[in-house]
C-alpha positions in Angstrom: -17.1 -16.0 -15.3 -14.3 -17.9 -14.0 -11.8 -16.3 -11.7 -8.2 -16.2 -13.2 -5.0 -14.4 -12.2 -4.9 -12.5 -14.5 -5.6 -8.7 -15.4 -5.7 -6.4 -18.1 -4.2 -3.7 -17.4 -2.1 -0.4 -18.1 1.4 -0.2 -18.5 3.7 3.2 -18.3 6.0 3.6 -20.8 8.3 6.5 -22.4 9.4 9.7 -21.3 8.8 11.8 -18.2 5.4 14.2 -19.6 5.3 11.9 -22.6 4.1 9.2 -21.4 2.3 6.1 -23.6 0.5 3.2 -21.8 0.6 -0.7 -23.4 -3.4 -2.4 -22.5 -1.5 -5.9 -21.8 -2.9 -8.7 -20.3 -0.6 -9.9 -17.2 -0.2 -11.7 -14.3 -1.9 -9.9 -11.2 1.1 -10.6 -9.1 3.1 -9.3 -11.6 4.7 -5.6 -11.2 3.2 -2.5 -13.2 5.8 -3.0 -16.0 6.4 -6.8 -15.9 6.6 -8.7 -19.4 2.7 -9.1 -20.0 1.3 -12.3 -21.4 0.0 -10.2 -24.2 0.4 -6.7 -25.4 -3.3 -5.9 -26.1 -3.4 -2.5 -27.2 -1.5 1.1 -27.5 -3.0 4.6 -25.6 -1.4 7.3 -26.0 -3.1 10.0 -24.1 -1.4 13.1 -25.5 -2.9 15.6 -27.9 -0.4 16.6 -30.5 -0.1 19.5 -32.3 -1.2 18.3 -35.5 -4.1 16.2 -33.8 -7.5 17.2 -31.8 -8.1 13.8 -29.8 -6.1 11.3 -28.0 -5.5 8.1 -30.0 -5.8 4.8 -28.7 -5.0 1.1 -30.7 -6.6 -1.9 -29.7 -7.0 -5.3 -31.1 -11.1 -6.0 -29.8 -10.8 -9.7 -30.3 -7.7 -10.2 -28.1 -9.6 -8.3 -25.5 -12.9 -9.8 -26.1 -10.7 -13.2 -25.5 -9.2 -12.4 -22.3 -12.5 -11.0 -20.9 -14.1 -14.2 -21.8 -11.2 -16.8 -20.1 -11.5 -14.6 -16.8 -9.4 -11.9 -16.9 -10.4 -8.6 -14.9 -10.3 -5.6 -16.2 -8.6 -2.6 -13.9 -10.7 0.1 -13.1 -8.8 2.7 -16.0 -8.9 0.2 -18.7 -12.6 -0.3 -18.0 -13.5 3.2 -18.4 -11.6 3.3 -21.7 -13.2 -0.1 -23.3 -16.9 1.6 -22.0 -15.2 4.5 -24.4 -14.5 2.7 -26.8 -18.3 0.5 -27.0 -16.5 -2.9 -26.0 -17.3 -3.2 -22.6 -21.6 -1.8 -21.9 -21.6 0.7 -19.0 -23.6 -1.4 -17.1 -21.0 -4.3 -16.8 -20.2 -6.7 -14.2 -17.0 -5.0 -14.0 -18.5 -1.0 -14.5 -17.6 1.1 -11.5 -21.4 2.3 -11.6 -22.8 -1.4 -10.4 -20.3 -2.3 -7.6 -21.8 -1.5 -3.8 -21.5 2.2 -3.1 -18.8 2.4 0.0 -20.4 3.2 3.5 -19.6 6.7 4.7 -17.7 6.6 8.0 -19.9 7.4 11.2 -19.1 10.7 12.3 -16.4 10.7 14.7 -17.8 10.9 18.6 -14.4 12.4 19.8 -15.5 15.6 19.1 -18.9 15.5 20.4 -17.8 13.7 23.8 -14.9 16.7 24.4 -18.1 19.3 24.3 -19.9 17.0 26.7 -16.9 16.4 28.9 -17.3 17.4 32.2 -14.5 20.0 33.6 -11.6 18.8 35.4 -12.2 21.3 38.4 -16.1 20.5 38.5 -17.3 18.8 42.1 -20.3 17.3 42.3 -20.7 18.6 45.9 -20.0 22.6 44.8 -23.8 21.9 42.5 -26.2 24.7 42.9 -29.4 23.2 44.3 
């Protein structure tokens, strides 16, 4: 896969609480809403009254197209093209198969403030 600059990603449009998101395909420098290269695909993640499911539109070759010349996917668009059967969940670019992150050592301030000597304390005062 060659690396590219580019990304397919999300993009917020419409109202505040009504809000749709364009799949485009853009540049990676580019802001959230910049002109995309291509407008890939429609999500609209609402449930209307009349409906019982979220809708999304998508054209699966365009996408197919930019995967292929290098784009990466963001983390939200790969979870809906594992939805939707475009993308396998076991991907080069599933969440699942990157490097779990290290946890953090536990931090030693606290344990060195129990194990902190008093300030009064004299070595010479020592019961023997």
């Amino acid at each position: 896969i060659l690396k590219m600059p580019m990304r397919i990603r999300l993009a917020m449009h419409g109202r505040a609480h009504q809000r749709i998101f364009h799949l485009v395909a853009v540049n990676q420098r580019a802001r959230r809403n910049a002109r995309p290269a291509e407008i890939l695909g429609i999500y609209n993640p609402h449930v209307g009254p009349n409906d019982d499911h979220k809708t999304i539109e998508w054209s699966v070759d365009r996408i197919r197209y930019w995967l292929h010349v290098g784009a990466v996917p963001s983390k939200s668009v790969v979870n809906l093209l594992e939805l939707g059967n475009i993308l396998k969940p076991g991907s080069i670019y599933s969440n699942s198969t990157r490097p779990a992150q290290p946890t953090p050592a536990p931090s030693l301030a606290r344990t060195q403030r129990k194990n902190r000597i008093p300030y009064n304390y004299c070595a010479s005062r020592r019961p023997m």
